[in-house]
Legacy VTK file of the C-alpha trace (Angstrom):
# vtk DataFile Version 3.0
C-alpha trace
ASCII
DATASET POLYDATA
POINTS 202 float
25.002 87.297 129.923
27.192 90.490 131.599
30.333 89.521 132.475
31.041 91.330 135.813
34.788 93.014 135.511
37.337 92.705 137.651
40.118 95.545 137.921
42.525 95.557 134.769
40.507 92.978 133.400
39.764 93.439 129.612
37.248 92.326 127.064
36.722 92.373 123.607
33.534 94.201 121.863
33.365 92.176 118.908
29.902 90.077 118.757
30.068 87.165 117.033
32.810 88.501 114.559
31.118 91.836 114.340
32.276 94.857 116.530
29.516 96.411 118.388
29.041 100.236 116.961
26.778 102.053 119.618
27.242 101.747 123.306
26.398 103.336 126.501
28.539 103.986 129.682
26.115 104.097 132.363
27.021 105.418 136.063
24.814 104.454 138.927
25.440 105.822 142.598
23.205 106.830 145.461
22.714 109.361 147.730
24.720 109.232 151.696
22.006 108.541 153.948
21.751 110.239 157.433
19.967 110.313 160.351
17.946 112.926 161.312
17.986 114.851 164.519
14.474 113.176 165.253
15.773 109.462 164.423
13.999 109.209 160.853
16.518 109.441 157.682
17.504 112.391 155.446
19.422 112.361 152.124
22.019 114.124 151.470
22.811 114.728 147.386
26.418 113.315 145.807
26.920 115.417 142.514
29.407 112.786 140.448
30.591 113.740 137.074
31.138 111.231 134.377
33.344 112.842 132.105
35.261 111.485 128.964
38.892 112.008 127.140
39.965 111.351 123.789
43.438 110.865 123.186
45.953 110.208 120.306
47.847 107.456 119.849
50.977 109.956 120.864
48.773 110.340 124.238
47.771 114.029 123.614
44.235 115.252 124.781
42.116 115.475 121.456
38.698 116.760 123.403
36.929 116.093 126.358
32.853 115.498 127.104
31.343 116.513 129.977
28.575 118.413 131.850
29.478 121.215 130.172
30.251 120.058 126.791
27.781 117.268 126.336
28.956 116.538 122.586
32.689 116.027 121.360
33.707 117.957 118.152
33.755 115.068 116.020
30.106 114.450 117.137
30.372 110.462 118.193
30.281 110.828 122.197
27.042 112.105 123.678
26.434 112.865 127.470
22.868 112.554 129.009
23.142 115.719 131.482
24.065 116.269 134.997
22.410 114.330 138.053
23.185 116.434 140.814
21.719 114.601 143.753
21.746 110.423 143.327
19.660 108.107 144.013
17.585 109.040 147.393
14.796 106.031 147.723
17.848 102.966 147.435
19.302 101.777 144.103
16.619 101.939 141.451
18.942 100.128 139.203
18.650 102.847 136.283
21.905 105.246 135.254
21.995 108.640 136.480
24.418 109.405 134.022
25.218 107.686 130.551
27.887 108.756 127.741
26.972 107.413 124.398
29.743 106.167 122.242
29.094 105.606 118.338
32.474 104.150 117.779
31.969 104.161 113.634
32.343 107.688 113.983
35.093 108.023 116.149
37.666 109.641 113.974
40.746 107.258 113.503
43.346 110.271 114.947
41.530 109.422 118.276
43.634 106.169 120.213
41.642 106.107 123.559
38.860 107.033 125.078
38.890 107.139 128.857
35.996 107.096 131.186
36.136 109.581 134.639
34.825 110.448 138.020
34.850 113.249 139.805
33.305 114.119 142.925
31.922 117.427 142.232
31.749 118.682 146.009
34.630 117.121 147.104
32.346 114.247 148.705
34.303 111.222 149.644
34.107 107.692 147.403
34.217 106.308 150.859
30.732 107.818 152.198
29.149 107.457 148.829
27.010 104.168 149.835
27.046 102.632 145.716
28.607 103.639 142.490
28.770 101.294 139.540
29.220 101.281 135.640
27.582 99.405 133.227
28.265 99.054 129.193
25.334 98.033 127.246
24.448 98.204 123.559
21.302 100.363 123.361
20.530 103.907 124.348
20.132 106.121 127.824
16.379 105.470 127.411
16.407 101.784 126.481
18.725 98.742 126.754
19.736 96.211 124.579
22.067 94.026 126.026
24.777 94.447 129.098
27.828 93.827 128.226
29.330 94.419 131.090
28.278 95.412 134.538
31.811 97.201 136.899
31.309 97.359 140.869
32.907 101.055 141.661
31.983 101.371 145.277
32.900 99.799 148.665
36.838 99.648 147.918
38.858 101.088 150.903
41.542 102.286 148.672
38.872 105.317 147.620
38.656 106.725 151.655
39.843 110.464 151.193
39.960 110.120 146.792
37.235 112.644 145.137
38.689 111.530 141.596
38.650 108.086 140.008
39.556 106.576 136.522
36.377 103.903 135.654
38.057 102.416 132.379
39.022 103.104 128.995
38.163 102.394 125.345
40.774 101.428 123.369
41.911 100.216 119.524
43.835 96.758 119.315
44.440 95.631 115.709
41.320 97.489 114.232
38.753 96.350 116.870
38.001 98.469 120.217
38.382 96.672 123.691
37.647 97.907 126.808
39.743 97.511 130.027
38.450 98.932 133.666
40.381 100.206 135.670
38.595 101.428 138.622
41.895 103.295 140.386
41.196 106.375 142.730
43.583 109.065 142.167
44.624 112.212 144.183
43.531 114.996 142.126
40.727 117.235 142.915
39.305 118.481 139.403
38.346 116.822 135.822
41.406 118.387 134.011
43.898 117.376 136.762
42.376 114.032 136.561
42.784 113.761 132.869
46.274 114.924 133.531
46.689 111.766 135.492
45.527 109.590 132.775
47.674 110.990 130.101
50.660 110.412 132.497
49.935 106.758 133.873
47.438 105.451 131.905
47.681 104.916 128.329
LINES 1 203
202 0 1 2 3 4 5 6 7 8 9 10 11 12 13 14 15 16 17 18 19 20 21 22 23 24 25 26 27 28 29 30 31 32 33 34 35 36 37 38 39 40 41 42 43 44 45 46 47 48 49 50 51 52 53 54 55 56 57 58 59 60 61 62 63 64 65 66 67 68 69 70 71 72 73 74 75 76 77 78 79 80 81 82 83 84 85 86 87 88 89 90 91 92 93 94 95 96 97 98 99 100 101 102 103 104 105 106 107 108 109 110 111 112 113 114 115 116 117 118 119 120 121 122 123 124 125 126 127 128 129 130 131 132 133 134 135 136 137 138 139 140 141 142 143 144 145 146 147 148 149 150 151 152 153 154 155 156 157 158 159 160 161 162 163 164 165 166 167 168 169 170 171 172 173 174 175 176 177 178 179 180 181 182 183 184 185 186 187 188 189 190 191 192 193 194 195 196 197 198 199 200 201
């Protein structure tokens, strides 16, 4: 059964003694829903951006996976692509985006891995009507088992916040955890954000 995370609350990824390898970060949101001059409903698109940094154990930025680079160097995070609009018909309960993590071939220079969002037109958390995260053993086309499901949305500290920090990936004595996190932040692009999370959060 998922366990459904609180903020700062951590679990363990070991299954029955055995750390899972493969795992997906999935992001769900929808579309803001208006109304139209004629009193039926229109849609207007939310372009988030999952993004994902690796760090060192001396908290230096190793790479970063995004839209734009969909694969890290060392080859073991994936990204599924850009969803530029949401979903428009209500939550269809499927990820618009998903980073794949094969954490057996995560180099062992590489401390943390930290999950992102950005808003990429400056659209407010606030308006957004859902966001959430899920971590699942699987792939983006078929899952395996939840893990963990992580409620993003409907928190008034994100009114006016375009950037947030979802959770992080981490190594405690040779097994990886994972902690959310879930904190808004001030800064307006993926690299300041990353900035943030070097600085405060690892």
């Amino acid at each position: 059964m998922a366990i459904s995370l609180q903020k700062g609350q951590r679990i363990s990824l070991d299954k029955g003694g055995q750390g899972i390898e493969k795992l997906c970060v999935g992001v769900n949101w929808g579309a803001i829903e208006k109304k139209s001059l004629f009193g039926g409903k229109k849609h207007e698109a939310v372009d988030l951006d999952a993004s994902v940094g690796l760090f060192s154990a001396d908290k230096q930025k190793v790479d970063i996976v995004y839209f734009g680079q969909k694969v890290s160097k060392c080859g073991s995070i994936r990204h599924s692509g850009d969803d530029l609009v949401g979903d428009t018909g209500g939550d269809d309960g499927l990820d618009n985006e998903v980073i794949t993590v094969d954490l057996t071939k995560v180099p062992s220079s590489i401390d943390q891995i930290v999950f992102v969002l950005n808003s990429f037109r400056g659209q407010d958390f606030a308006n957004i009507p859902y966001a959430s995260i899920r971590i699942y053993e699987g792939t983006p086309a078929k899952v395996d088992n939840v893990v963990a499901t992580f409620d993003i949305a409907n928190d008034a500290t994100f009114k006016g916040k375009v950037s947030m920090i979802m959770g992080k990936l981490y190594r405690h004595s040779g097994a990886w955890k994972f902690t959310s996190i879930g904190d808004s932040t001030e800064d307006k692009r993926l690299e300041q954000t990353l900035q943030t999370v070097a600085t405060k959060y690892l």
